[in-house]
C-alpha positions as CSV (number, residue, x, y, z in Angstrom):
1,X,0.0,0.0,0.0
2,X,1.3,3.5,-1.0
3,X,2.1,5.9,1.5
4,X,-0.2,8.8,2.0
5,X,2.0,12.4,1.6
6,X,-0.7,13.6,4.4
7,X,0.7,14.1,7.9
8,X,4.6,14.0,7.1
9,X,6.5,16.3,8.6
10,X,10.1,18.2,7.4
11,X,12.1,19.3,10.7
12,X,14.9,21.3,11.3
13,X,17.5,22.3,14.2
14,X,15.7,25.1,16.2
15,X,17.8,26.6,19.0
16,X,19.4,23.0,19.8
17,X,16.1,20.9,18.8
18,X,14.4,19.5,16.1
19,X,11.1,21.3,15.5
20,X,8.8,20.8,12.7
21,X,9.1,23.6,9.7
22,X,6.1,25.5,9.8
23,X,3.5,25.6,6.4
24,X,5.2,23.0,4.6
25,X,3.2,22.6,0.9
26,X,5.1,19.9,-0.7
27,X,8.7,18.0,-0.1
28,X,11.0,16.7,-2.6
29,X,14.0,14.4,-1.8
30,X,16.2,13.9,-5.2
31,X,19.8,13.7,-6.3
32,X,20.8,10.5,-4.2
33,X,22.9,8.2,-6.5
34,X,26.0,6.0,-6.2
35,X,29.1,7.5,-7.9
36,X,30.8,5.9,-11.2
37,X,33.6,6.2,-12.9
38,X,33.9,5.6,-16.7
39,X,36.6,2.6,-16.8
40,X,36.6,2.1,-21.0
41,X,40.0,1.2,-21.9
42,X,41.4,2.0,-25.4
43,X,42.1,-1.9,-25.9
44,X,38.3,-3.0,-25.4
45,X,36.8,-4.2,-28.4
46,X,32.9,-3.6,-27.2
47,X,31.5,-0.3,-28.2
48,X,29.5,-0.1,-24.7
49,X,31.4,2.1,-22.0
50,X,32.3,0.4,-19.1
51,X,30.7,2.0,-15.9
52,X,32.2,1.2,-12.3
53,X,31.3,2.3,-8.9
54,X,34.2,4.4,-7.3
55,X,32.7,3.6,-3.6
56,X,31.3,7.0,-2.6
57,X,27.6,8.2,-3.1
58,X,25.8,11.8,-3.7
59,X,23.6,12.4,-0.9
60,X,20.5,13.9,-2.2
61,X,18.9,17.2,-1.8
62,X,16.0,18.0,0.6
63,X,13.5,20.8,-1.0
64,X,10.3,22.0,0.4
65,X,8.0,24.3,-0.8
66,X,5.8,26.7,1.8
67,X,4.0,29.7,2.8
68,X,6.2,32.0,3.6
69,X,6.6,33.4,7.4
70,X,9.1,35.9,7.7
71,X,8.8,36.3,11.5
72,X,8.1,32.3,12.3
73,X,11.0,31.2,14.4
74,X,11.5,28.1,12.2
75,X,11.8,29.8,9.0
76,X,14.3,32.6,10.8
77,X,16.3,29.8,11.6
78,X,16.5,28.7,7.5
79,X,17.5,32.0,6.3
80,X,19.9,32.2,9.6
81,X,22.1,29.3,8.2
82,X,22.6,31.7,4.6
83,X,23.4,35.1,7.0
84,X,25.4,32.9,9.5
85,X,26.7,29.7,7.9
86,X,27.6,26.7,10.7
87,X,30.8,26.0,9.5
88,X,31.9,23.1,11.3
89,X,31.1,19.6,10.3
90,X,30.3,18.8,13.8
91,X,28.0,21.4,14.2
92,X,25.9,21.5,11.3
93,X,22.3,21.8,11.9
94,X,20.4,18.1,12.0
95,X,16.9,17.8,10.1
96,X,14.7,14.9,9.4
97,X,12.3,13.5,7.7
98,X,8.9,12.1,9.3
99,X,6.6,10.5,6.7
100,X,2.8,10.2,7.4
101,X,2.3,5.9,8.1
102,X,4.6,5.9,11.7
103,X,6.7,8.5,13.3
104,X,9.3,5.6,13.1
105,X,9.5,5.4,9.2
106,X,11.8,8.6,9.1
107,X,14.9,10.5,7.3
108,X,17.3,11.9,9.5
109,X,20.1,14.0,7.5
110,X,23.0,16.8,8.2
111,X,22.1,20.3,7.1
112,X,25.3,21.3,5.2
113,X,23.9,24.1,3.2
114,X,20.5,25.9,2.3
115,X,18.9,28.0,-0.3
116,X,16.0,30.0,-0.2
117,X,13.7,31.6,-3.0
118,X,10.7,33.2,-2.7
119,X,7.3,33.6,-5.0
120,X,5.0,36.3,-4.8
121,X,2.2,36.6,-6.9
122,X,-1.4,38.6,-6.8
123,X,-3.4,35.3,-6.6
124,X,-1.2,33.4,-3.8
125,X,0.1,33.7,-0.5
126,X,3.7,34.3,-0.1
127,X,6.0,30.8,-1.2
128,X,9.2,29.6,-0.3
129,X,11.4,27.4,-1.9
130,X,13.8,25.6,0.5
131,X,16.8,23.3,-0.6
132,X,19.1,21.7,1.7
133,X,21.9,20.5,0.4
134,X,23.0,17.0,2.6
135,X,26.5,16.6,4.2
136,X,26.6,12.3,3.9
137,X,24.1,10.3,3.1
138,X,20.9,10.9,5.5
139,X,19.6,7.2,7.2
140,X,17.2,5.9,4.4
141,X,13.9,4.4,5.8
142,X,13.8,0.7,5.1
């Protein structure tokens, strides 16, 4: 049975905590994929490149899309990692993922950079568009 997108919940570091992300519209998790290296060698007689896996992975991106809050505490904290980046590994910020069948099916992930756009049109409230971009690979639900 497919999982209903109703009831998950992005979080973020808040002050030392995790705290959900207030007006959260939509999430989208892309970009995760295991690392190759093109190992075609002048001598092969195949016309197929060979593709092998150099043992390290891209983490994947975290974007969320949401109303817009300029004076919520949650989304002061986003644009407070562009005007004050956490520079240490160690300390980056910790988010996670909670999706909607259990509070135990969840993606926990290091913050290691964000960006923020915004969208303001006549017929809409005020949008966001998040992106945090992963330090290692988050836990994958399984």
């Amino acid at each position: 049975m497919p999982l209903v997108s109703k009831g998950t919940v992005l979080q973020m570091d808040v002050a030392g905590s995790l705290a959900a992300v207030a007006e959260v519209i939509g999430l989208e998790i892309s970009g995760a994929k295991s690392e190759t290296y093109d190992g075609t060698t002048l001598s092969q007689s195949a016309s197929g490149m060979v593709r092998l896996a150099n043992g390290y992975s891209t983490p994947p991106d975290v974007s969320a899309e949401l109303f817009w809050l300029p004076t919520n505490a949650g989304h002061q904290a986003i644009t407070d990692e562009i005007t004050t980046p956490t520079v240490a590994a160690a300390s980056q910020l910790d988010g996670k993922v909670i999706y909607a069948d259990s509070g135990s099916t969840e993606l926990p992930f290091k913050i290691a950079g964000v960006e923020v756009g915004q969208t303001i049109a006549k017929d809409d409230g005020v949008k966001a568009n998040v992106t945090f971009t992963l330090n290692g690979q988050p836990t994958w639900p399984t």
